[in-house]
C-alpha positions, -999 to +999 in steps of 0.1 A: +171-364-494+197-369-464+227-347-452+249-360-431+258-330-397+277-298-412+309-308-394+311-342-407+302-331-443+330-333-471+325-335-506+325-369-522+350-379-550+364-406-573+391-422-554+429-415-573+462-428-570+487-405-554+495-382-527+466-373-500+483-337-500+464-306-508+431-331-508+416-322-467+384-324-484+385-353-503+367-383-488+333-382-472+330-391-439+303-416-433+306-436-403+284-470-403+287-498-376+271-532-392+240-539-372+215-570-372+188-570-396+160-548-383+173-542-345+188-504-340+206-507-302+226-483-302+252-492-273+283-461-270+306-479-245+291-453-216+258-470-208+233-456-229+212-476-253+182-469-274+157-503-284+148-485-323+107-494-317+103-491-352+112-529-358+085-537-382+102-520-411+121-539-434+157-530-437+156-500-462+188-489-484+207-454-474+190-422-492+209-415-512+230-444-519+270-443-513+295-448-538+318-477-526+352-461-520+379-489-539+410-473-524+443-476-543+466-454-530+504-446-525+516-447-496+529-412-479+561-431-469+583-448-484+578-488-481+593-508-453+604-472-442+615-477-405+614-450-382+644-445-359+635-439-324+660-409-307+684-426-283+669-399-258+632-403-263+632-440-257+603-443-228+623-451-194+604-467-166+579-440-145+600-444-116+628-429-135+641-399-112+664-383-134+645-384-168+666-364-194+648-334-210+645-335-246+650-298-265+632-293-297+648-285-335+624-263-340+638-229-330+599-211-324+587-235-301+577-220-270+596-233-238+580-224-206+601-244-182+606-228-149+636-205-158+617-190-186+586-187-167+594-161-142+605-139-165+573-143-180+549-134-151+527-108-162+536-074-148+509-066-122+521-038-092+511-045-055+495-016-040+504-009-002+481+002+018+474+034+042+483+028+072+478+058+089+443+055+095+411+040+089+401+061+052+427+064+027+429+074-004+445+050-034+476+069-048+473+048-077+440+039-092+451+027-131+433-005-135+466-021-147+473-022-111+446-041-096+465-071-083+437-099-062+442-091-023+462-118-004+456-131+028+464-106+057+466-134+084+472-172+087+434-174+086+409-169+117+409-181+149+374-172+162+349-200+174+353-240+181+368-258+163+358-288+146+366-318+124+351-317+088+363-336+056+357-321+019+355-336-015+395-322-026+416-354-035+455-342-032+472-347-062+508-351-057+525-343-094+567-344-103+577-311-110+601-322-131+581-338-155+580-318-188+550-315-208+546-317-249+521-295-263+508-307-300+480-287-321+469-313-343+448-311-374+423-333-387+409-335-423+381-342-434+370-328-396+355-353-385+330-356-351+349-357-315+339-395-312+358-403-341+385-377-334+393-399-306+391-433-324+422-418-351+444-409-321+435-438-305+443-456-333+474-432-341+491-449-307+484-482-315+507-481-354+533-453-351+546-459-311+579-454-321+572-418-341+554-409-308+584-421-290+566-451-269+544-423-252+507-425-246+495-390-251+462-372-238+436-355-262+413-328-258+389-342-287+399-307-306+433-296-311+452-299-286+474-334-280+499-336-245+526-364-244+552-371-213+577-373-245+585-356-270+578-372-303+603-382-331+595-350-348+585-316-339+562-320-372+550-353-381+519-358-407+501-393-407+473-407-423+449-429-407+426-454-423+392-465-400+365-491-415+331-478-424+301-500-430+278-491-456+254-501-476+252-516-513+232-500-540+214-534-551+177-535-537+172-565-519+157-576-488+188-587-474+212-557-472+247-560-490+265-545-465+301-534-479+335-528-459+351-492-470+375-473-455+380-434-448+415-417-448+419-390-428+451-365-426+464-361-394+491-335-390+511-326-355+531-296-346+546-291-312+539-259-299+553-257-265+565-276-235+563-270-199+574-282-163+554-279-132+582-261-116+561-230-121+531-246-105+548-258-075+565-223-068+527-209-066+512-233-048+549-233-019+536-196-016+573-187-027+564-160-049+530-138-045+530-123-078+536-153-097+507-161-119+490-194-116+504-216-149+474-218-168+488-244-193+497-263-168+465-269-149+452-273-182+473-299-191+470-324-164+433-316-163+432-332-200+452-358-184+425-367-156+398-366-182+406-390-206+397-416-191+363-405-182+357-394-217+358-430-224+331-441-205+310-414-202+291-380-219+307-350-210+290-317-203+312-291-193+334-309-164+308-334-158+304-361-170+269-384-171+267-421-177+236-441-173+256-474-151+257-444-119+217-452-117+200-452-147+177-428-164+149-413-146+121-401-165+110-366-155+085-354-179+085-334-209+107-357-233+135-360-204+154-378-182+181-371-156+211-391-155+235-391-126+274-383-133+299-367-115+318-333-116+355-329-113+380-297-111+418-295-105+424-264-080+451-249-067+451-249-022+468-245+006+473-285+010+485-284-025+472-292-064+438-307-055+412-324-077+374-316-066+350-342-075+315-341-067+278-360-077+263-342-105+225-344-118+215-328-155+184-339-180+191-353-213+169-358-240+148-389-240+161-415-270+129-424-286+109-413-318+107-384-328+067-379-326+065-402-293+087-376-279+068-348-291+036-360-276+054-360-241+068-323-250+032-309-262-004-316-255-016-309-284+007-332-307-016-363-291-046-350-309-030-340-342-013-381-341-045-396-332-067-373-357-043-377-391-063-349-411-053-322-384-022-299-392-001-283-365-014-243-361+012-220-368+022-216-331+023-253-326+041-251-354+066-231-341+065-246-306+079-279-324+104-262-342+118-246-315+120-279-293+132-297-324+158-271-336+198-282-333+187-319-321+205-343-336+183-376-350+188-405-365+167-424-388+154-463-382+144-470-421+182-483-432+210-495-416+233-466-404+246-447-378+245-416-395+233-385-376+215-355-386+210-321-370+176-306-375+175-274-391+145-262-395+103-277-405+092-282-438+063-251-448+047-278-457+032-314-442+047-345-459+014-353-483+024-319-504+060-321-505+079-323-538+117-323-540+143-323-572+160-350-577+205-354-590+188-351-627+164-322-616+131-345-618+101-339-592+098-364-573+068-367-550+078-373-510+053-402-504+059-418-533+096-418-533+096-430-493+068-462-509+092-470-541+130-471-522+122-483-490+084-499-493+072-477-467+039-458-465+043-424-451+011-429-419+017-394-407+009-371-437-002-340-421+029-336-402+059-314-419+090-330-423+127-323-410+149-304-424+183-311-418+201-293-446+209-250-443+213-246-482+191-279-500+160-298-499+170-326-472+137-341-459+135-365-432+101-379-422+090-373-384+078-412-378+111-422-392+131-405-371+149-408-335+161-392-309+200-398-301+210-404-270+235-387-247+223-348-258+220-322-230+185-308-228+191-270-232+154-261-230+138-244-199+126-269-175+092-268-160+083-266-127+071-306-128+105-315-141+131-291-123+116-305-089+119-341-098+153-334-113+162-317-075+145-347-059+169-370-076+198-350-067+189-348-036+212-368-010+217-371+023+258-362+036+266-396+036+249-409+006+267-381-014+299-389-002+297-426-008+285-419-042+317-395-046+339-420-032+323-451-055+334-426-086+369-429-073+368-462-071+354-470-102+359-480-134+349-440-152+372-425-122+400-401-128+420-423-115+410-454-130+433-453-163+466-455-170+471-421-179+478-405-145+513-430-145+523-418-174+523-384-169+539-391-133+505-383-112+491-397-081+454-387-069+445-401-034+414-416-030+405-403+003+384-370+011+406-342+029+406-339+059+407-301+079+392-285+107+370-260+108+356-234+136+318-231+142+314-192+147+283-182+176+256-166+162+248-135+168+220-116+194+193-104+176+168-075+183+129-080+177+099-054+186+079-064+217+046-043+219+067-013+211+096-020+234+133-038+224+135-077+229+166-093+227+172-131+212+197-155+207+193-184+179+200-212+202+183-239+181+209-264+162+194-248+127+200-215+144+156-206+136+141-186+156+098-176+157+082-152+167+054-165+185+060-140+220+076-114+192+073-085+171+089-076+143+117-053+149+099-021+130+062-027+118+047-009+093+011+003+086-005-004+055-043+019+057-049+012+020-051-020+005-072-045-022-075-076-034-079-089-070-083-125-079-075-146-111-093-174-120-106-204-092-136-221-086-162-209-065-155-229-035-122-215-037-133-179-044-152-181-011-125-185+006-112-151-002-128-131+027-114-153+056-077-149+041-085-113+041-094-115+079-062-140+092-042-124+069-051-090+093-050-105+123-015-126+117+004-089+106-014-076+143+004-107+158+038-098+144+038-058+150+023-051+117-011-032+109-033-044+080-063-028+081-093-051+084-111-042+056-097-031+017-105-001+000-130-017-024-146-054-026-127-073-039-123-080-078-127-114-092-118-119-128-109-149-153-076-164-160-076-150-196-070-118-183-039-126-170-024-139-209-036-103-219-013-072-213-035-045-224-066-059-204-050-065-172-032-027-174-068-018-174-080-037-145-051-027-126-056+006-131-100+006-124-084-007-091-060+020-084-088+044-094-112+031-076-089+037-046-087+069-055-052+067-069-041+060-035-031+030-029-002+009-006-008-023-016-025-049-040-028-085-029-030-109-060-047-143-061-041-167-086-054-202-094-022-211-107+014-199-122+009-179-147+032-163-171+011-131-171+026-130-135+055-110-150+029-082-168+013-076-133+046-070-116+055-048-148+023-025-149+021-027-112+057-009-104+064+012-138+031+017-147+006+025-121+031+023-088+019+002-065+032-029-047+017-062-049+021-098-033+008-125-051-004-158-039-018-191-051-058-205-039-041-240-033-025-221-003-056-203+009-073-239+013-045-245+043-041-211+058-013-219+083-001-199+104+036-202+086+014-191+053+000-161+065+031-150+089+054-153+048+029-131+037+029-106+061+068-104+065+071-098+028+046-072+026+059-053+055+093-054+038+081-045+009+060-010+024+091-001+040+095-023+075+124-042+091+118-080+105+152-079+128+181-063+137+218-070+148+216-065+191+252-055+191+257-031+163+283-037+140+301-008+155+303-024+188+313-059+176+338-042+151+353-011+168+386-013+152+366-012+115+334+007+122+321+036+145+287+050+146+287+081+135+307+072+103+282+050+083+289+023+060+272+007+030+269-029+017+262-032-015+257-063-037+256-069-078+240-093-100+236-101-134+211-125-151+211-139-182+183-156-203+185-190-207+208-207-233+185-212-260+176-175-261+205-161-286+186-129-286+168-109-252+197-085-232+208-095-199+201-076-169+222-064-140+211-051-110+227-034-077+215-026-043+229-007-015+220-005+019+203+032+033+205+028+070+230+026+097+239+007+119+214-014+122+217-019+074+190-043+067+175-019+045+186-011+006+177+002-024+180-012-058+192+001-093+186-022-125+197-019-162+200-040-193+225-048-213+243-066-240+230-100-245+254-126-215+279-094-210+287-098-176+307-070-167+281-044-153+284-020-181+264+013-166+277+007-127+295+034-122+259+053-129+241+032-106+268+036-075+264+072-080+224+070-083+226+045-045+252+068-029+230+098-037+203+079-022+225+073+011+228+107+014+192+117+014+187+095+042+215+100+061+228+133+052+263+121+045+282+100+024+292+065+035+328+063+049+334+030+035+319+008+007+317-029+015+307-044-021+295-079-026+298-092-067+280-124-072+277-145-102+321-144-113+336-172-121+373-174-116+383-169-147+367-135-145+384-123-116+409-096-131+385-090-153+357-078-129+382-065-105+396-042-136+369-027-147+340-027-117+361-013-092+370+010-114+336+018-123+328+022-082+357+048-082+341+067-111+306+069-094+323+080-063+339+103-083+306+123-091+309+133-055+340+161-054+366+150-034+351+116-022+368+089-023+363+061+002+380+029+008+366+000-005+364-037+001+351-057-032+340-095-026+327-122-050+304-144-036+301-179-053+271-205-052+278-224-081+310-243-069+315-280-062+332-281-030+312-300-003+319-303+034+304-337+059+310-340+091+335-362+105+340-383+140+371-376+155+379-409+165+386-441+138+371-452+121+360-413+113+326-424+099+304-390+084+271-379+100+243-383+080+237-343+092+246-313+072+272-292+088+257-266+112+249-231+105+285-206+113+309-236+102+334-215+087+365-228+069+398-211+053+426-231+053+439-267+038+412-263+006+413-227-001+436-205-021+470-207-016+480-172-008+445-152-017+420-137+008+391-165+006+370-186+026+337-210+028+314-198+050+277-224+058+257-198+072+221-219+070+211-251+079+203-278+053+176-294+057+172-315+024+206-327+006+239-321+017+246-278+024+263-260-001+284-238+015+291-202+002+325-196-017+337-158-007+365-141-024+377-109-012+394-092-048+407-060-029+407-049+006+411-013+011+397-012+049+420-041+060+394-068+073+410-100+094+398-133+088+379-133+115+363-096+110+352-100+073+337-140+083+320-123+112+304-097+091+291-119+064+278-138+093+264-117+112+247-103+081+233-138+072+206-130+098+195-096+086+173-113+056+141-093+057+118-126+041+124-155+070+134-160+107+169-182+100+199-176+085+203-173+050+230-194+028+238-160+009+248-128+026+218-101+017+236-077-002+240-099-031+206-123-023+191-090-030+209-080-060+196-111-071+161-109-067+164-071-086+177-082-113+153-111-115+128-087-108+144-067-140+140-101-163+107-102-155+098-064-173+112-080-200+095-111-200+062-103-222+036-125-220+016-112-253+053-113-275+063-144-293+089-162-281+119-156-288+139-176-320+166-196-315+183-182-350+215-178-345+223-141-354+257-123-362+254-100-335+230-088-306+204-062-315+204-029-295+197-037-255+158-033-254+158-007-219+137-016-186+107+003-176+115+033-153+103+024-124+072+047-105+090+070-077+065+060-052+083+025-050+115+032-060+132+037-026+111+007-014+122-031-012+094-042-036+114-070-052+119-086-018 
């Protein structure tokens, strides 16, 4: 009836006498804690805890029963068999200077000390650049030779500077300190949780094999030791207790004490110095690679000890003693945790911790947790003759599927991953028994463990891929500690944000309290061993606070010229214009849904909505081309019927039409239809709205509204006063334009094995002034992130350049979000390539190029700091142009963090920019002034924006691009795993009448 989870499976056997070799999977792994009669608190050492609220039950026996394992076994080694320890691998004292190296028997060990790691650096080729002038051509363009740009300068120099700290802890390690590398092999595999407890264990009966060390575990494979062990091979078997349960039936359990052997064999693979690692970081050789293993190595080391105390997730880790669980809705809760990253920097090796927020599954029943998931589920508990629809039926599924349970009706601590619903609801289920018998679901449940099944017309779990393995819903549990992978709502993600949400000095006392504590990095005993000190205190660094630049607005069709001097840098336009106004003669309204009080208020938005575009430059006519159309909800869950009503519109307008205005009651996931049929199927813009926004009409409200829709029909809200060409001379001229381009790609969500991603790009049409682009957007393979058809959609932007300016650009400025670092040659490889081939289409073209990665999703915080003792933080976020690019950024590669807006909930992210190759030769200060200066070109607000436009706009393309694909009348999509992607489904072609338009904006 049960199966235990796939990777803790082995096959079950009658115990012999003799050697464990050739047996990995021997002995079943069943893992049972003993546990007072009827109480199921679950406490994992990391502050999470589950009350089981099915108490009632009488202690029930496991299903099926285990077979007592009466182990008589030979030992591996010979008895009283002493090990020896090597007079060199005795463990000296950590203050030990001159610690002798130990060398390995094995002759194919890889040694990647210092000497032998130069002559390993990977053969990449420096490309000098043309100096002769402003556009040169590269001699070499073979993407073997793409080496990351360096630094040109010690770093800028431009604006005031100021005194910041940032959430890098120096970590200060002996060069000289070798590192073991050991793959080690578990059988049976057992789960990472008991992984740990064998090495654990391991340490605590065979020191003097492991040579007195205490070594670091990943929880897979990989073991590190500051020693090297007796043996370069060593093969040890481990014995842990198990509590299980007796086959007699009684109402006291007779709870029996086995124990599980497991086969633990070590190899050493390798061993390593930092000697490597501190050449890179000294800056002593710039085409040194950065030592992977390294880094990798003492980032294990740094993480033990949190893995102790806590539930990791990536490089977070979550425990419920940093503030408990928060209930947000839906079956989840957020815990609080903290995030931590070794990186190389200027100041050195630095470790970069951070407060972290993520939802988790709530640990409660199984059908209490589907009542907070679904509606519906209340009405089929409550009425017990009602059975789940088939789309119910697969909502649960999909919510259930991969969750790992437990179950309350026997003692155990057993877990089970969910597979799949029974077809059919517990009253009809029938399953085989060992002698091939029928046995009946309920009554098997009644005559084993006395229980009557209460919630027949529910299916059951299956947690078995190849057998009938039936679980009971009211039976089962939750388990703690499991990410929630599902999408969150729009309830839950803004609770979850609300609860990340801290001030400057709230987050940094939080980050400074996970220092301190008892789940730190710090707070083990590993670091000593391994010879590695973390401070405790932020770093501290100045940074410069660049000016902001002078804008240009409209003024009843003259120039007026403005300079943000507000501390959040905002400006309004209340005396103002927009800088270019658009006219929009023919335009409707159509309405979704809303009561009739609501639907009344439609004709005075029309009206304010008119007169706020007159205020800001922009001419709405007063009246739409038809009345406007009310219709139901429904019609927005219904493709085909909305294409129709969009279309009687666009007739009715006699096929000429600028814009449509859409009113909706509420978020709707039809929302993505309308936008589809709107732009590839009838070609008009739109801008949709919600009623609970027309009850206020504020001036704010109405003045969003308009800016979008005259950015959308073709309009500019401001322009740079000082052209680029005049701030830049040395870089740019005016009659040799230049385009800014930005990339995206966005992937479904991680329980969608299954829809493409899309990537879009956008490129800027006009010059100087370049606050207006045009977009290109393609699927492709399912989470490929390499922009597989870019080379097309340069060529197709560049030919749209041309057709408004009549000439090619003379330089290409190219902004890549969405790369983590360890894409970086990657992208650089095969995009830039990619550019050069689109350029290509153009005979003899060939323009230099600058290619930047801009990063959101990084962990490096920056709070303002006094500049006398006793240097206490502001509670305010850093100010709009703080710019930094020394002490925490790369050692010897062109990057910096630039805080181009002002935060005005949390603590300011800044933006992480990366410059990957540099063709046209920016300075610090030239390429942070641009991305500036561009910061206030953002056609949708009157502030600066965090992310520089280029690639804010890529991103709202290709979310645009998602949205195509996003069907509201298709199922959703299974979370089957499958071997392989199907073919990329292909996005709409988009009508020409918007194509050159910013209607994603």
């Amino acid at each position: 009836m049960e199966e235990q989870e796939f990777n803790n499976t082995s096959r079950k056997c009658t115990p012999r006498t003799g050697s464990f070799r050739g047996r990995e999977s021997a002995y079943s792994y069943q893992y049972h804690h003993r546990l007072p009669q009827n109480s199921y608190r679950l406490d994992c050492g990391f502050g999470f805890g589950y009350q089981n609220q099915y108490q009632t039950f009488p202690a029930l026996l496991p299903l099926p029963t285990t077979i007592p394992l009466q182990l008589t076994l030979t030992s591996p080694f010979p008895q009283n068999q002493s090990f020896g320890l090597k007079p060199h691998l005795l463990k000296g004292s950590w203050k030990q200077s001159n610690h002798p190296i130990a060398t390995s028997s094995e002759s194919q060990v890889q040694d990647l000390s210092v000497d032998r790691g130069r002559k390993q650096i990977e053969t990449r080729t420096c490309l000098p650049f043309n100096n002769k002038g402003n556009v040169g051509k590269i001699l070499d363009a073979k993407p073997a030779s793409y080496a990351v740009a360096r630094r040109p300068d010690s770093g800028g120099v431009e604006g005031r500077v100021i005194n910041l700290l940032a959430n890098h802890f120096l970590v200060q390690f002996d060069p000289s300190q070798r590192i073991f590398h050991y793959d080690v092999e578990i059988s049976p595999s057992p789960s990472k949780g008991i992984a740990r407890k064998i090495k654990q264990k391991l340490v605590e009966e065979h020191p003097k094999v492991l040579s007195g060390a205490l070594p670091v575990y990943d929880g897979r494979r990989t073991i590190y030791s500051p020693l090297e062990f007796q043996d370069d091979r060593l093969e040890f078997f481990i014995s842990l207790p198990m509590i299980s349960v007796g086959k007699t039936v009684s109402p006291s359990l007779e709870l029996m004490e086995q124990h599980k052997i497991f086969r633990v064999n070590i190899k050493l693979v390798s061993k390593f110095d930092g000697k490597v690692l501190s050449t890179y970081l000294d800056k002593g050789d710039d085409c040194a690679p950065l030592p992977q293993e390294y880094i990798h190595a003492l980032d294990v080391v740094l993480r033990e000890r949190p893995l102790e105390k806590c539930i990791a997730s990536g490089r977070s880790f979550y425990s419920s003693l940093m503030g408990g669980a928060k209930e947000i809705g839906g079956g989840a809760v957020a815990y609080r945790g903290f995030f931590q990253s070794l990186r190389p920097t200027q100041q050195g090796l630095a470790l970069n911790v951070d407060f972290s927020v993520t939802a988790f599954h709530e640990s409660i029943g199984v059908i209490p947790y589907l009542q907070k998931r679904f509606d519906f589920m209340h009405d089929v508990v409550q009425r017990k003759t009602r059975c789940l629809t088939s789309e119910e039926r697969k909502e649960v599924e999909k919510a259930l599927k991969n969750t790992r349970i437990f179950v309350c009706h026997r003692e155990t601590v057993q877990r089970y991953r969910v597979h799949s619903l029974t077809d059919e609801v517990a009253e009809n289920l029938w399953f085989p028994d060992r002698d091939g018998k029928s046995l009946r679901l309920v009554n098997y449940f009644k005559d084993h463990y006395d229980h009557d099944i209460q919630h027949r017309n529910l299916p059951c779990l299956q947690i078995s891929r190849r057998k009938a393995c039936y679980l009971p819903m009211e039976l089962c549990v939750i388990c703690e500690g499991q990410k929630f992978l599902g999408k969150l709502s729009d309830d839950q993600t803004a609770k979850l944000l609300k609860i990340g949400c801290q001030r400057p000095s709230e987050r940094k006392a939080i980050i400074d309290r996970v220092m301190e504590g008892p789940a730190g990095p710090t707070s083990g005993d590993q670091a000593n061993e391994f010879k590695l000190q973390v401070t405790r205190e932020m770093t501290r660094l100045k940074g410069r606070l660049l000016q902001p630049p002078k804008l240009k607005l409209g003024h009843g069709g003259h120039v007026r010229n403005l300079t943000p001097s507000r501390h959040d840098r905002q400006w309004n336009l209340m005396d103002s214009h927009v800088f270019e106004g658009t006219r929009v003669e023919r335009w409707a309204i159509i309405s979704f849904g809303g009561s009739a009080d609501q639907k009344s208020s439609v004709p005075k938005f029309m009206s304010q909505l008119s007169q706020r575009c007159e205020q800001l430059g922009i001419f709405l006519h007063k009246n739409s081309v038809i009345s406007p159309l009310f219709e139901p909800m429904h019609v927005l869950g219904n493709a085909k019927l909305l294409e129709s009503k969009l279309k009687m519109v666009h007739k009715a307008a006699f096929n000429n039409l600028q814009l449509l205005i859409c009113v909706m009651e509420r978020k709707h996931k039809g929302y993505a239809d309308l936008k589809r049929i709107a732009e590839t199927s009838i070609g008009v813009l739109s801008q949709c709205c919600l009623y609970s926004n027309l009850g206020k009409l504020s001036s704010q409200f109405l003045a969003n509204i308009a800016l979008k829709i005259n950015a959308k029909v073709g309009g500019s809200t401001v322009a740079l006063y000082s052209s680029l060409p005049s701030q830049m001379p040395r870089l740019f001229r005016q009659d040799e334009p230049v385009i800014f381009m930005g990339a995206d790609v966005t992937h479904p969500h991680p329980l969608d094995d299954y829809s493409p991603s899309v990537a879009a790009v956008v490129g800027s049409v006009n010059w100087p002034a370049a606050n207006k682009y045009v977009s290109r957007m393609r699927s492709q393979t399912h989470r490929q992130e390499i922009i597989q058809d870019l080379s097309a959609m340069v060529g197709e932007i560049l030919d749209d350049f041309y057709e408004e300016l009549s000439e090619l650009p003379r330089r290409i400025i190219f902004f890549r979000d969405g790369v983590s670092e360890t894409q970086f040659n990657k992208v650089l490889q095969d995009e830039l390539e990619a550019i050069r081939h689109g350029c290509s289409k153009f005979p003899g073209y060939s323009p230099p190029i600058t290619f930047m990665v801009v990063q959101k999703r990084h962990h490096t915080r920056l709070f303002v700091s006094e500049t006398d003792p006793p240097f206490t933080v502001s509670d305010e976020n850093v100010a709009p142009g703080t710019v930094v690019d020394t002490v925490i950024t790369h050692p010897t590669e062109f990057d910096f963090y630039l805080c181009s807006h002002w935060g005005v909930k949390g603590t300011s992210r800044p933006i992480h920019y990366h410059v990957l190759w540099d063709e046209n030769k920016f300075t610090s200060d030239e390429v942070q002034k641009l991305v500036y200066n561009l910061c206030y070109t953002f056609v949708r607000c009157t502030k600066p924006i965090s992310l520089v436009p280029p690639a804010y706009y890529a991103h709202l393309a290709a979310y645009r691009g998602r949205l195509y694909l996003d069907r509201s009348d298709c199922t959703s999509t299974s979370t089957i795993s499958r071997p392989s992607p199907p073919k990329t489904t292909p996005l709409p072609k988009l009508s020409e009448n918007i194509r050159k338009l910013m209607f994603y904006c």
